[in-house]
Structures are given as C-alpha cells and as structure tokens.
N, CA, C and O atoms as a CHARMM CRD file, in Angstrom:
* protein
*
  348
    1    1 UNK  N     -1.11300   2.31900   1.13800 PROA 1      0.00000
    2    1 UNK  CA    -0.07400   1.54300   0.50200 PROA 1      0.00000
    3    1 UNK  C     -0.40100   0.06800   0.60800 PROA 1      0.00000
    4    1 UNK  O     -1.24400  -0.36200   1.39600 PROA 1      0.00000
    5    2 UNK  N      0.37600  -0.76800  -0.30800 PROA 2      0.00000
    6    2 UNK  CA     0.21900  -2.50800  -0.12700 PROA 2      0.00000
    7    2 UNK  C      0.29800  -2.68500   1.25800 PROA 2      0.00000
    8    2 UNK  O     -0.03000  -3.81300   1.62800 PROA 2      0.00000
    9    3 UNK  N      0.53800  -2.12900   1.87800 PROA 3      0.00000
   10    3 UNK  CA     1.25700  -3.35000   3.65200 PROA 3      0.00000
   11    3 UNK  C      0.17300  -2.10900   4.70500 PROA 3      0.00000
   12    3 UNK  O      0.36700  -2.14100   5.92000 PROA 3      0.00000
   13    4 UNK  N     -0.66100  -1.32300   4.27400 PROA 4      0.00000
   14    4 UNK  CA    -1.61900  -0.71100   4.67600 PROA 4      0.00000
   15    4 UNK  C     -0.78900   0.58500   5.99700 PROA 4      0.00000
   16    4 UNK  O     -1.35000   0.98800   7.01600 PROA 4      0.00000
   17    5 UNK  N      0.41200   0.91300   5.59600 PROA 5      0.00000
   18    5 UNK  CA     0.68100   1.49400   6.78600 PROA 5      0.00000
   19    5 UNK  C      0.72200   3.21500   6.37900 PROA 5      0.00000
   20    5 UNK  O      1.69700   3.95900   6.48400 PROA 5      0.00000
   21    6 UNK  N     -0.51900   3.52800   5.93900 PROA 6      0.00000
   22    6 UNK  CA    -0.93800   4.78400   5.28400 PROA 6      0.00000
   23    6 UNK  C     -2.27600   4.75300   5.82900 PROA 6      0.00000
   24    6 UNK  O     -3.19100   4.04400   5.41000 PROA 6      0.00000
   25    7 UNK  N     -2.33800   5.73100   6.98600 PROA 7      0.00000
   26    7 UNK  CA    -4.38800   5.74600   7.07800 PROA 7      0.00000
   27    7 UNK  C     -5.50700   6.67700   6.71500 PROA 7      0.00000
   28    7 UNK  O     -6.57200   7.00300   7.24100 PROA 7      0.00000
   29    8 UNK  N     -4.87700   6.97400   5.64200 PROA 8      0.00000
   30    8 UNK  CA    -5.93100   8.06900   5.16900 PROA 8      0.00000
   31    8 UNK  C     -5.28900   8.35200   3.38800 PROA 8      0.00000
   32    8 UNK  O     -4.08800   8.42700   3.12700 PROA 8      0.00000
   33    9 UNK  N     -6.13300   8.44200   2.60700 PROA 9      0.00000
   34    9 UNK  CA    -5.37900   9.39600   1.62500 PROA 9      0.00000
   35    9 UNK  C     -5.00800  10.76500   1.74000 PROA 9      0.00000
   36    9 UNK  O     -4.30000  11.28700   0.87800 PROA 9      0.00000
   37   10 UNK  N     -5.40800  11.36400   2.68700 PROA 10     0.00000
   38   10 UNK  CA    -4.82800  12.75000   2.80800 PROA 10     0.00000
   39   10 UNK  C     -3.54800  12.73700   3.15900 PROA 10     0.00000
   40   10 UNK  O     -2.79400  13.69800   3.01400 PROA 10     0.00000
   41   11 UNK  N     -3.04000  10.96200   3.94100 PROA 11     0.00000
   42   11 UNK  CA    -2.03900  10.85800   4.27700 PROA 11     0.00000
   43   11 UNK  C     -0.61600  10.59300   2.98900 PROA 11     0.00000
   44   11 UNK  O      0.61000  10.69500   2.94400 PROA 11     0.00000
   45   12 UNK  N     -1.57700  10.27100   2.24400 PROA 12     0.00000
   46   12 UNK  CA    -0.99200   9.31100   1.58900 PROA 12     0.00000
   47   12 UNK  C      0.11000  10.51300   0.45600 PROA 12     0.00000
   48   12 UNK  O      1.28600  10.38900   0.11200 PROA 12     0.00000
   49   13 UNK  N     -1.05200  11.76600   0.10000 PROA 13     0.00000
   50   13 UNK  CA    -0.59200  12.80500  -0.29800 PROA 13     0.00000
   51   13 UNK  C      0.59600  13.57100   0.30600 PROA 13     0.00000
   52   13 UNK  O      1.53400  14.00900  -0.36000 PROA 13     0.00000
   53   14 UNK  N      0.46700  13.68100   1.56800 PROA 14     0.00000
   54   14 UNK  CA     1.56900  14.37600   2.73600 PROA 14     0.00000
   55   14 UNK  C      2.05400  13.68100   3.25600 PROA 14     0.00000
   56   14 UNK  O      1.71200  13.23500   4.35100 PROA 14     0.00000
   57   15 UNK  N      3.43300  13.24600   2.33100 PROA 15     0.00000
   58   15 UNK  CA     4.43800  12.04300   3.26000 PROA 15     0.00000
   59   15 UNK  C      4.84200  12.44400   4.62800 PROA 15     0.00000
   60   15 UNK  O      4.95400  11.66800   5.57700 PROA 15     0.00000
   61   16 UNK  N      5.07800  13.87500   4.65000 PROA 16     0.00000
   62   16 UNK  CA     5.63700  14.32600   5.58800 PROA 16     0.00000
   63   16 UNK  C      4.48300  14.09000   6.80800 PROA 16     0.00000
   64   16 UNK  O      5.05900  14.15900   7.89400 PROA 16     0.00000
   65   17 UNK  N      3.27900  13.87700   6.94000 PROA 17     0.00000
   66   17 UNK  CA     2.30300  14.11500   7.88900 PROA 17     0.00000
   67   17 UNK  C      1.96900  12.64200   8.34000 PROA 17     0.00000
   68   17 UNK  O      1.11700  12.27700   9.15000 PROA 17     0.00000
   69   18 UNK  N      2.87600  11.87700   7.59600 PROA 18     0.00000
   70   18 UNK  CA     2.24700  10.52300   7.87000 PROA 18     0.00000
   71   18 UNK  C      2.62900  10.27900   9.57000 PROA 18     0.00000
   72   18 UNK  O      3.50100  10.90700  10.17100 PROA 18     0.00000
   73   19 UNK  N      1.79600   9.27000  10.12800 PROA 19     0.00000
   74   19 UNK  CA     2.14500   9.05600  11.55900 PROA 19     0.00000
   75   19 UNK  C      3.16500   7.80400  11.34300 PROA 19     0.00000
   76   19 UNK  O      3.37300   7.14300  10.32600 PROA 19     0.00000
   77   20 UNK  N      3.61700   7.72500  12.38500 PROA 20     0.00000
   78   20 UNK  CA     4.65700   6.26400  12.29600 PROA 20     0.00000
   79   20 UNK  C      3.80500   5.49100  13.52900 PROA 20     0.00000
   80   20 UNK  O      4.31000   4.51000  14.07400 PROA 20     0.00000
   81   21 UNK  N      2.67200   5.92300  13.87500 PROA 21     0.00000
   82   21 UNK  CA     2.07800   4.49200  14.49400 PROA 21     0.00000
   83   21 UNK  C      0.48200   5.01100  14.74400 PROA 21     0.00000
   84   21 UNK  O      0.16300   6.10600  15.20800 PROA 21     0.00000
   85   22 UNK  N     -0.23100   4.16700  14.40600 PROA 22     0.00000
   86   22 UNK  CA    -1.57100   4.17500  14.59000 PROA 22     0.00000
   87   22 UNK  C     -2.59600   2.89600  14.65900 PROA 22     0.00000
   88   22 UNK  O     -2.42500   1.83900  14.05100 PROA 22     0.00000
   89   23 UNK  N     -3.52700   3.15900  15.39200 PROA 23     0.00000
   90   23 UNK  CA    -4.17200   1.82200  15.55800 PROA 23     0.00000
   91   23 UNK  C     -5.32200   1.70600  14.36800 PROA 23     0.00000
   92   23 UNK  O     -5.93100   2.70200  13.98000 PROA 23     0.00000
   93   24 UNK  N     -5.61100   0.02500  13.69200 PROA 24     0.00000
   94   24 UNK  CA    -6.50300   0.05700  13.10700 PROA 24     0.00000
   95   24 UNK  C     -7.37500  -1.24600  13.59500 PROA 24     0.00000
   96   24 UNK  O     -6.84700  -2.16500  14.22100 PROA 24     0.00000
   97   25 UNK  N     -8.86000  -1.22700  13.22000 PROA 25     0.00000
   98   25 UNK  CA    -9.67400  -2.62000  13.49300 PROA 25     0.00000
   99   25 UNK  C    -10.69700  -1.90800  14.20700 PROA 25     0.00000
  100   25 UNK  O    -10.55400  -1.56700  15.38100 PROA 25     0.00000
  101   26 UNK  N    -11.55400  -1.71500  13.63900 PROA 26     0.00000
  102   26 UNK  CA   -12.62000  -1.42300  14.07000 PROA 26     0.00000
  103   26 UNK  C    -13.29800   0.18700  14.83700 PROA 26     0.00000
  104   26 UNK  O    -14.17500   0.43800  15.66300 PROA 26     0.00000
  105   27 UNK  N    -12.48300   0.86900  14.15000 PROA 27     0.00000
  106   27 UNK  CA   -12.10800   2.22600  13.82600 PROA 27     0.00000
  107   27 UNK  C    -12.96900   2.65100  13.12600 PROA 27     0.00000
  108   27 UNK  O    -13.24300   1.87600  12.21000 PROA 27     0.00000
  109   28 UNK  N    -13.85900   4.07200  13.15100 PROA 28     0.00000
  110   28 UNK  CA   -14.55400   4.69100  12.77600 PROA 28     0.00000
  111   28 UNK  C    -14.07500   5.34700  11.15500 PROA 28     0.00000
  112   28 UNK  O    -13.15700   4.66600  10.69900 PROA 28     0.00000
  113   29 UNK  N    -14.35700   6.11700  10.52800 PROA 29     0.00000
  114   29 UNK  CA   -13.92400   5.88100   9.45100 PROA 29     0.00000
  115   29 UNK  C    -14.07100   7.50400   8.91300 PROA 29     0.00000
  116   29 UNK  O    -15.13800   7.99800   8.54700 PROA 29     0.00000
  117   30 UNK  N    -12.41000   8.40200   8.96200 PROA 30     0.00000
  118   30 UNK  CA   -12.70000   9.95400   8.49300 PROA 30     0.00000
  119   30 UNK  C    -13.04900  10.00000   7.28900 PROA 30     0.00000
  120   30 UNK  O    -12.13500   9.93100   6.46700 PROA 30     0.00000
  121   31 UNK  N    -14.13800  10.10000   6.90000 PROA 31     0.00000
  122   31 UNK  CA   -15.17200  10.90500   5.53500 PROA 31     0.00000
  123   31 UNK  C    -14.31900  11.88700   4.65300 PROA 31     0.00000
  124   31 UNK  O    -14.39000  11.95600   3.42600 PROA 31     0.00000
  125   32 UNK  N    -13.28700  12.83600   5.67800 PROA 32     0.00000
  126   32 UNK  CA   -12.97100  13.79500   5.70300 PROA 32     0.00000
  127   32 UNK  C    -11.28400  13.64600   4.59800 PROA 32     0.00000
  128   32 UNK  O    -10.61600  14.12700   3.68300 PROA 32     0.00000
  129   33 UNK  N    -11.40100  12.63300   5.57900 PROA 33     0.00000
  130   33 UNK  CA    -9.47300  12.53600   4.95100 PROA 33     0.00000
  131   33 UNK  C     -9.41000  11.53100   3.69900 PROA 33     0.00000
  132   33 UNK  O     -8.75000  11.43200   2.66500 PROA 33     0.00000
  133   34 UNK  N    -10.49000  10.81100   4.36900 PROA 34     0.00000
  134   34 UNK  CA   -10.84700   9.30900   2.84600 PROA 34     0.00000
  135   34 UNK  C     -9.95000   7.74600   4.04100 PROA 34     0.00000
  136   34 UNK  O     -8.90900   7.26700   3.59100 PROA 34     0.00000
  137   35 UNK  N    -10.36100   7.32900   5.05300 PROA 35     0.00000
  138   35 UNK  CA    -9.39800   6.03800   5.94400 PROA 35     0.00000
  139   35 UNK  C     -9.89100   6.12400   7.40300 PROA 35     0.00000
  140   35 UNK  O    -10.97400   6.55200   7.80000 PROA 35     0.00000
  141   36 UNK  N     -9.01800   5.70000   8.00600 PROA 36     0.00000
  142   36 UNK  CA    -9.23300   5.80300   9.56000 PROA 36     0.00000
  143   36 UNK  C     -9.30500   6.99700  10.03400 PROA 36     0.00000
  144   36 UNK  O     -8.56200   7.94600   9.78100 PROA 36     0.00000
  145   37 UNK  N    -10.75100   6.93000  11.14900 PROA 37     0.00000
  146   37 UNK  CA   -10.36600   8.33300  11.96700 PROA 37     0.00000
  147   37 UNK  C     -9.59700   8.10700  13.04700 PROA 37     0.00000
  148   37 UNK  O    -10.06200   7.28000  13.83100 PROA 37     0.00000
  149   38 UNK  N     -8.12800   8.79100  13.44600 PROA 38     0.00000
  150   38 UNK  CA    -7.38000   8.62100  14.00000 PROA 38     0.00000
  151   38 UNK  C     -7.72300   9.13000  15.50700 PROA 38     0.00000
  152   38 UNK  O     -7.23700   8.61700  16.51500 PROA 38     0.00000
  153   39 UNK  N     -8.45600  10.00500  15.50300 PROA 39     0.00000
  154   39 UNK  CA    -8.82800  10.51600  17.27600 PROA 39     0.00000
  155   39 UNK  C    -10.25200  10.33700  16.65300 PROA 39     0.00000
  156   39 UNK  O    -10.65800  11.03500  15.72300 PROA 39     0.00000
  157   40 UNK  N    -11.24500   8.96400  17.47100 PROA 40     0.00000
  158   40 UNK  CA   -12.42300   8.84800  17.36600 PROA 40     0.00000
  159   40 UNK  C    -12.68000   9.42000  18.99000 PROA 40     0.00000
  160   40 UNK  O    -11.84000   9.69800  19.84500 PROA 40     0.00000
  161   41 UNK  N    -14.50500   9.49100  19.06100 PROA 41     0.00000
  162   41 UNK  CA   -14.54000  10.72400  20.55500 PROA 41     0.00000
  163   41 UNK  C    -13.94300   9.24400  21.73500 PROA 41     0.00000
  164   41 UNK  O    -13.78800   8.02900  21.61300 PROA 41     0.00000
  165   42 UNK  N    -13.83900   9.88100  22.40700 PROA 42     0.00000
  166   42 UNK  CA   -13.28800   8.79100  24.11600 PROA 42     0.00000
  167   42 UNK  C    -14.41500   7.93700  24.40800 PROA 42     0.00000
  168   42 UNK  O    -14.23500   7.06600  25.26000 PROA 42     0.00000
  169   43 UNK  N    -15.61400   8.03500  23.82200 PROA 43     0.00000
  170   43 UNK  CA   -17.02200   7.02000  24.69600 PROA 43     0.00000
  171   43 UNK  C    -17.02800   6.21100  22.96300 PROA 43     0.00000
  172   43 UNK  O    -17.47400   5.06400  22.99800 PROA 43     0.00000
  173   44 UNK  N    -16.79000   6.48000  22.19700 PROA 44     0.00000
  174   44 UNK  CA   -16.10800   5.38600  20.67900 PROA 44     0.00000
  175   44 UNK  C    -15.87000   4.11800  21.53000 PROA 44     0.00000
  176   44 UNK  O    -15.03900   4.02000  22.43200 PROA 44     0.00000
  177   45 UNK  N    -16.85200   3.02300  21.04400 PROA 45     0.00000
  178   45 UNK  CA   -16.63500   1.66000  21.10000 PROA 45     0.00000
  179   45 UNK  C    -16.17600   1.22000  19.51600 PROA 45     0.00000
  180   45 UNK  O    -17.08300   1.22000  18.68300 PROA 45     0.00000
  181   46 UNK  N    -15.07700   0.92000  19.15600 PROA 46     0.00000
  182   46 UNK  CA   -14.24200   0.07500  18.44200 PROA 46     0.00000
  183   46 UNK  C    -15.31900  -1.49500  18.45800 PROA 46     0.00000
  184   46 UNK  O    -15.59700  -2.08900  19.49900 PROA 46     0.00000
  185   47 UNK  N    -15.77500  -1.90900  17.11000 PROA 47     0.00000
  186   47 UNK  CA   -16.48600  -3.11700  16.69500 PROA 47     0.00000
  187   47 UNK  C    -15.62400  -4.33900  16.54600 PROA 47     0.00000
  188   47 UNK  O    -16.04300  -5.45800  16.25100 PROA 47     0.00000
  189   48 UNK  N    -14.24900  -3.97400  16.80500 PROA 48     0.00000
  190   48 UNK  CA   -13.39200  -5.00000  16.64400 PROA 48     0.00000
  191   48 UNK  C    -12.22100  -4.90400  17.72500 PROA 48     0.00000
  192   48 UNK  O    -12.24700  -3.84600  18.35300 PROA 48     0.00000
  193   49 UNK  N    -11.13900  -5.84200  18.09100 PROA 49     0.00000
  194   49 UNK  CA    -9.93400  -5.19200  18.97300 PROA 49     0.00000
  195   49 UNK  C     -8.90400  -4.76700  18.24900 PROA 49     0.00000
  196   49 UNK  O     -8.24700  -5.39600  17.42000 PROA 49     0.00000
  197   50 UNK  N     -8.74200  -3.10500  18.78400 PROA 50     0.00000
  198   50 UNK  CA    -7.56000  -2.26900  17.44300 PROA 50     0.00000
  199   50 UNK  C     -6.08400  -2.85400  17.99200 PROA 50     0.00000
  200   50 UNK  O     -5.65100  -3.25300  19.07300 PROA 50     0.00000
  201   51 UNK  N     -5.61100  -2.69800  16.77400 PROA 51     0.00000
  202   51 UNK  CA    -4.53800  -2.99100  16.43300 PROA 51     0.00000
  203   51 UNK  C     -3.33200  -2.34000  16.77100 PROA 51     0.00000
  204   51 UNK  O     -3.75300  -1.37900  17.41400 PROA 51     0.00000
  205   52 UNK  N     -1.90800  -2.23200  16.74800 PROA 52     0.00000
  206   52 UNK  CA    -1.10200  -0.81200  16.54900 PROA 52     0.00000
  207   52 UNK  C     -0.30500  -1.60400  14.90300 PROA 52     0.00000
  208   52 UNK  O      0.18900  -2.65200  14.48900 PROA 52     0.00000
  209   53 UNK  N     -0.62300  -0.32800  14.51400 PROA 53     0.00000
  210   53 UNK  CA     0.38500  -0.59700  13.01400 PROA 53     0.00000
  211   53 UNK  C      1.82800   0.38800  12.73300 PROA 53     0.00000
  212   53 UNK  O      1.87100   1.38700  12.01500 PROA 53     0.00000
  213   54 UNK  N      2.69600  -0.06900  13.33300 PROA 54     0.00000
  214   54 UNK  CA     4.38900   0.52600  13.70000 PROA 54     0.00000
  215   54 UNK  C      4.96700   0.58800  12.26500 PROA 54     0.00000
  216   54 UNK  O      5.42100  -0.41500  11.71500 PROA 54     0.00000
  217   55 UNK  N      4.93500   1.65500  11.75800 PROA 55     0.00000
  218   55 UNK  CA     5.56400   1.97000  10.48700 PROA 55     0.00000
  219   55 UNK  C      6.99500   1.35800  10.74800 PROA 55     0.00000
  220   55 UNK  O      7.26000   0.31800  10.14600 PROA 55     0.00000
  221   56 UNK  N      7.65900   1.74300  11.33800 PROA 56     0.00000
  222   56 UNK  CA     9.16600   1.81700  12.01300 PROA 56     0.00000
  223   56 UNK  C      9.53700   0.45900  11.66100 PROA 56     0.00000
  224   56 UNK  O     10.53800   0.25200  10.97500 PROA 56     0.00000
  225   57 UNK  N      8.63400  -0.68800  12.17800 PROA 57     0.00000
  226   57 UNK  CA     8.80900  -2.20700  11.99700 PROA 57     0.00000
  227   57 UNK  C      9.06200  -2.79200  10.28500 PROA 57     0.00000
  228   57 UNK  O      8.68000  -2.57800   9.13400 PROA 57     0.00000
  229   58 UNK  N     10.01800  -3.69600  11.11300 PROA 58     0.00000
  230   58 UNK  CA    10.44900  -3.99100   9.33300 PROA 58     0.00000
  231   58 UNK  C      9.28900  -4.85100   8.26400 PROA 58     0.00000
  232   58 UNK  O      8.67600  -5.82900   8.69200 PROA 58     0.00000
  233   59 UNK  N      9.13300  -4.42400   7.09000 PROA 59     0.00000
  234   59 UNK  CA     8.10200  -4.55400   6.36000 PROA 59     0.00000
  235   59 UNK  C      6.91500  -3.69800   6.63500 PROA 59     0.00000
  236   59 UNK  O      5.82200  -3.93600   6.12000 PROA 59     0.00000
  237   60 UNK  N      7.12900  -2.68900   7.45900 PROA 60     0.00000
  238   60 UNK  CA     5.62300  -1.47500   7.86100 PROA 60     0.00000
  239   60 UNK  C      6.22200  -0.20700   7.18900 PROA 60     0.00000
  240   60 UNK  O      5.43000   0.73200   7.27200 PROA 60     0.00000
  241   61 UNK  N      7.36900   0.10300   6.55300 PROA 61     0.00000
  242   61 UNK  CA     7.14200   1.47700   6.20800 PROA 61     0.00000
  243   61 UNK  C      6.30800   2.26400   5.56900 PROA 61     0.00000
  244   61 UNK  O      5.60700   1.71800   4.71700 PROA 61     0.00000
  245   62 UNK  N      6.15000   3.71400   5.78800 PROA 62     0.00000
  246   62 UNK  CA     5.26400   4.27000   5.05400 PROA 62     0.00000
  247   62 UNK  C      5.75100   5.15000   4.73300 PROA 62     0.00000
  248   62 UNK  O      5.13500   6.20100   4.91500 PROA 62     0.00000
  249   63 UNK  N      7.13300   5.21300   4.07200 PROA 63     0.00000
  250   63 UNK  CA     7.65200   5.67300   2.88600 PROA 63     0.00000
  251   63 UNK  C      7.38600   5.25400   1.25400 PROA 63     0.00000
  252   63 UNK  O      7.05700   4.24100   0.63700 PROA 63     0.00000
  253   64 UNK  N      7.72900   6.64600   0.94900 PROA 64     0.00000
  254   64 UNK  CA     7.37400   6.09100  -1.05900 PROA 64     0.00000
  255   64 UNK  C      6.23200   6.36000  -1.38600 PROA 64     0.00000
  256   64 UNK  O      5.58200   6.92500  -0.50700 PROA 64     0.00000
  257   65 UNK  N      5.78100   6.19100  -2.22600 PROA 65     0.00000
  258   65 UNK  CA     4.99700   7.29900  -3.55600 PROA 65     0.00000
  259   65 UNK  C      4.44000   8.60600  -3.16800 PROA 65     0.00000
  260   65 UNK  O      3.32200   9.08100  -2.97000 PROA 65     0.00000
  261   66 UNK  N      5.87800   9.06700  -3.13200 PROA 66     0.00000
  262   66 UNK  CA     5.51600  10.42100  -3.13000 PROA 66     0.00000
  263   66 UNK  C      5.90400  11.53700  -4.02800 PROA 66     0.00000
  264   66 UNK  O      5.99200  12.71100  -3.66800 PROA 66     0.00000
  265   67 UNK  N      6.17600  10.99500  -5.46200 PROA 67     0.00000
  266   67 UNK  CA     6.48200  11.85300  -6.71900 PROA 67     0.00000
  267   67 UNK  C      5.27900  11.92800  -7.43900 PROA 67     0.00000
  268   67 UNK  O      5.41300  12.53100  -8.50400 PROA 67     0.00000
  269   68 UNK  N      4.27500  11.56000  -7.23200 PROA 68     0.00000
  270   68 UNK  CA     2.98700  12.00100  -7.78800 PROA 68     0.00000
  271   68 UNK  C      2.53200  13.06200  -7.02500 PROA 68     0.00000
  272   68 UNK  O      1.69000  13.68500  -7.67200 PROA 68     0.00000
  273   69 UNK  N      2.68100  13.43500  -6.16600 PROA 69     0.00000
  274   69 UNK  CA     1.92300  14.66000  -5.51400 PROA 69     0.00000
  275   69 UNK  C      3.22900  15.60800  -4.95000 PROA 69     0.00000
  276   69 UNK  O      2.89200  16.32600  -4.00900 PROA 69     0.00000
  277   70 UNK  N      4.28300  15.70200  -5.25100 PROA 70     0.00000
  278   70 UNK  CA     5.47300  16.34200  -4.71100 PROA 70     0.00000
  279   70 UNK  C      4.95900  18.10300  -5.69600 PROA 70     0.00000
  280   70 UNK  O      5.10700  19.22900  -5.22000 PROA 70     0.00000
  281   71 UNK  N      4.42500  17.80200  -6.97000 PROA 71     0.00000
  282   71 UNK  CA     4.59200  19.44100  -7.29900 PROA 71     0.00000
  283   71 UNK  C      3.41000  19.53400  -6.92200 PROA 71     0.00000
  284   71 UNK  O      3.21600  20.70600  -7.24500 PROA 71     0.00000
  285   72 UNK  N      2.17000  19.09300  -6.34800 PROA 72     0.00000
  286   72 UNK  CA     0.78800  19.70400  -6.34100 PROA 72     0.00000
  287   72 UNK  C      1.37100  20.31700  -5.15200 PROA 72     0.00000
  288   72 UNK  O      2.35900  19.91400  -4.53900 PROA 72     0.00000
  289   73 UNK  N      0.20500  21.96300  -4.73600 PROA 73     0.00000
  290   73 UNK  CA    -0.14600  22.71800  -3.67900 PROA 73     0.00000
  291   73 UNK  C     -1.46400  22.23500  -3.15700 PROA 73     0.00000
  292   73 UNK  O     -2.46600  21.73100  -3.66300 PROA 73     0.00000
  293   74 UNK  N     -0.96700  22.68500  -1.58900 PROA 74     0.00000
  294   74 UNK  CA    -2.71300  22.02000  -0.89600 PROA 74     0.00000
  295   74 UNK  C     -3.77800  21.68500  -1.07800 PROA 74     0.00000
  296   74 UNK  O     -4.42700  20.72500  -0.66200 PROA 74     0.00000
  297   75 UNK  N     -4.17800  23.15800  -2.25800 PROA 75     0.00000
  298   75 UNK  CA    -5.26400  23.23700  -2.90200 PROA 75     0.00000
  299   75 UNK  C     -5.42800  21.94600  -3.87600 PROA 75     0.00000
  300   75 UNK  O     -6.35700  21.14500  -3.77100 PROA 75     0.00000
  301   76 UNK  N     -4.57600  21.87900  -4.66500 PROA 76     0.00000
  302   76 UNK  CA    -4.53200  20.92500  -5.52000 PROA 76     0.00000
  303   76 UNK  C     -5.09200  19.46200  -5.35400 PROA 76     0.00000
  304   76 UNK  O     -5.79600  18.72200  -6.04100 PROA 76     0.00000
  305   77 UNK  N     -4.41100  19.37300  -4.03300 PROA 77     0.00000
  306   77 UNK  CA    -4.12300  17.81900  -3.06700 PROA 77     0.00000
  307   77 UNK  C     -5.71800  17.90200  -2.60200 PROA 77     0.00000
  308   77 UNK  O     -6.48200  17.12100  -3.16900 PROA 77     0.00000
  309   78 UNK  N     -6.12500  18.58000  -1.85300 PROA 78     0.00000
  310   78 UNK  CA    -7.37400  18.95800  -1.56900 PROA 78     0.00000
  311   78 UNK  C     -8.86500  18.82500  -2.80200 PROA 78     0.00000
  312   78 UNK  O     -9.98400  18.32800  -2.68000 PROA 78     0.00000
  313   79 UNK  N     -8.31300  19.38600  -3.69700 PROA 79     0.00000
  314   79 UNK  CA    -9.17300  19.19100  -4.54400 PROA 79     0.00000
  315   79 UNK  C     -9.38500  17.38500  -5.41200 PROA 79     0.00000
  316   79 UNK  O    -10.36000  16.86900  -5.95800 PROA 79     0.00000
  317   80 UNK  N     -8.41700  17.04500  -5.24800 PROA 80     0.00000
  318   80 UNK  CA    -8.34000  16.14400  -5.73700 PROA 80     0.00000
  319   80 UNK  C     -8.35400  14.73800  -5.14300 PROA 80     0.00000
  320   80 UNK  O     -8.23700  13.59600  -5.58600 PROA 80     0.00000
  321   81 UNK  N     -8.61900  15.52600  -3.49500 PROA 81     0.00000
  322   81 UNK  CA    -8.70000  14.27900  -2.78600 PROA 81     0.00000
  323   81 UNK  C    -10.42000  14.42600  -2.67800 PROA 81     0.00000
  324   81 UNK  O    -11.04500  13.51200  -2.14000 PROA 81     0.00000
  325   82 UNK  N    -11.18500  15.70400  -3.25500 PROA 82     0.00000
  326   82 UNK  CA   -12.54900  15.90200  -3.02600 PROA 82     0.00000
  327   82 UNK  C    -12.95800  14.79600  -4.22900 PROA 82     0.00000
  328   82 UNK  O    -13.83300  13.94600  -4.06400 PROA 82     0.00000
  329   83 UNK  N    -12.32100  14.92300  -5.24100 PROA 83     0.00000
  330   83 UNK  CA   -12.90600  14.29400  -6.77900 PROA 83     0.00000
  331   83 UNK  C    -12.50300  12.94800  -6.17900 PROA 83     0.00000
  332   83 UNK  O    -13.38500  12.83200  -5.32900 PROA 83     0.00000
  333   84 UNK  N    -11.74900  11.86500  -6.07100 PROA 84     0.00000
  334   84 UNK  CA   -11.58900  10.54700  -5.29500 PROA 84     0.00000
  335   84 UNK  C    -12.85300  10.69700  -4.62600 PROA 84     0.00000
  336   84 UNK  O    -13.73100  10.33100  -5.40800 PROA 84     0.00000
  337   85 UNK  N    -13.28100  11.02800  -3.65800 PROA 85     0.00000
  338   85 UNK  CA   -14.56600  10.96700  -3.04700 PROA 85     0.00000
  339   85 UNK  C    -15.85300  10.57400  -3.74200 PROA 85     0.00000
  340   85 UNK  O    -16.76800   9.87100  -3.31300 PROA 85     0.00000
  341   86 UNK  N    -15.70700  11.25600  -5.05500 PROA 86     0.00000
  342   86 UNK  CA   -17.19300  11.05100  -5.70800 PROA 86     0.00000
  343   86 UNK  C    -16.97100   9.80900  -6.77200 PROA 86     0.00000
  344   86 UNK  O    -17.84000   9.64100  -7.62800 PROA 86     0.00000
  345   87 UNK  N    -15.53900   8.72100  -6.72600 PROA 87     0.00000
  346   87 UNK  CA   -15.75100   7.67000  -7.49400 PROA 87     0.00000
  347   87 UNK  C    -16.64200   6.92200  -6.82200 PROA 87     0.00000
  348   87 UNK  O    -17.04000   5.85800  -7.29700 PROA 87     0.00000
C-alpha cells in the first residue's frame, strides 16, 4: 500500500493474513510471497537498522483494497501472484 504497511503481495491479497506489526530495513527479501521475509534465519545480519511498522498507529493501517481479490480462490491469488513475478 502507499504508507507501505503491507509486506508482501501475498499479503496484500489476504487482508485477513495481514500482520499488524512487522519490522522493515534491511530485511532479506521473500521471492516467495513477492516483499519482506518476515522470519529471516536467527544468524541473518540485517544491512540496515530494522524498523517496527505498527499498522494499529494512526496513518499505518493496512486496511483496504480488498475488492479486487475478495471473489478470487487461493488458486487464483496464487496464480496470479506467480504471473506478477515474471513482470
């Protein structure tokens, strides 16, 4: 989203899965989801000092746009988060 408090597009698809707090800055980067990898391994040196980004805080929500993907199924979301990958 604009105010970045979405860390992944997989997230971005599953409002419901979104976290309400996560750290970013220098964070490894899930391939997988398309954003931040949220559990990098424990010996992960961070290239920068991370952040916490508090959805909860005013101007951080990470509510909303979620009527573009409300009728897709997993598969769908999945597939289409594979095709994003290959722009």
């Amino acid at each position: 989203l604009h105010n970045g408090s979405v860390p992944t597009l997989w997230h971005l698809m599953r409002p419901a899965a979104r976290p309400a707090r996560f750290m970013v800055g220098g964070h490894r980067l899930d391939l997988a989801r398309v954003g931040i990898d949220l559990a990098p391994p424990t010996d992960y040196q961070p290239w920068s000092i991370p952040a916490e980004v508090d959805t909860t805080a005013f101007g951080l929500s990470n509510s909303g746009h979620e009527v573009g993907f409300a009728g897709l199924g997993e598969a769908e979301k999945d597939a289409l988060l594979d095709y994003l990958k290959l722009l």
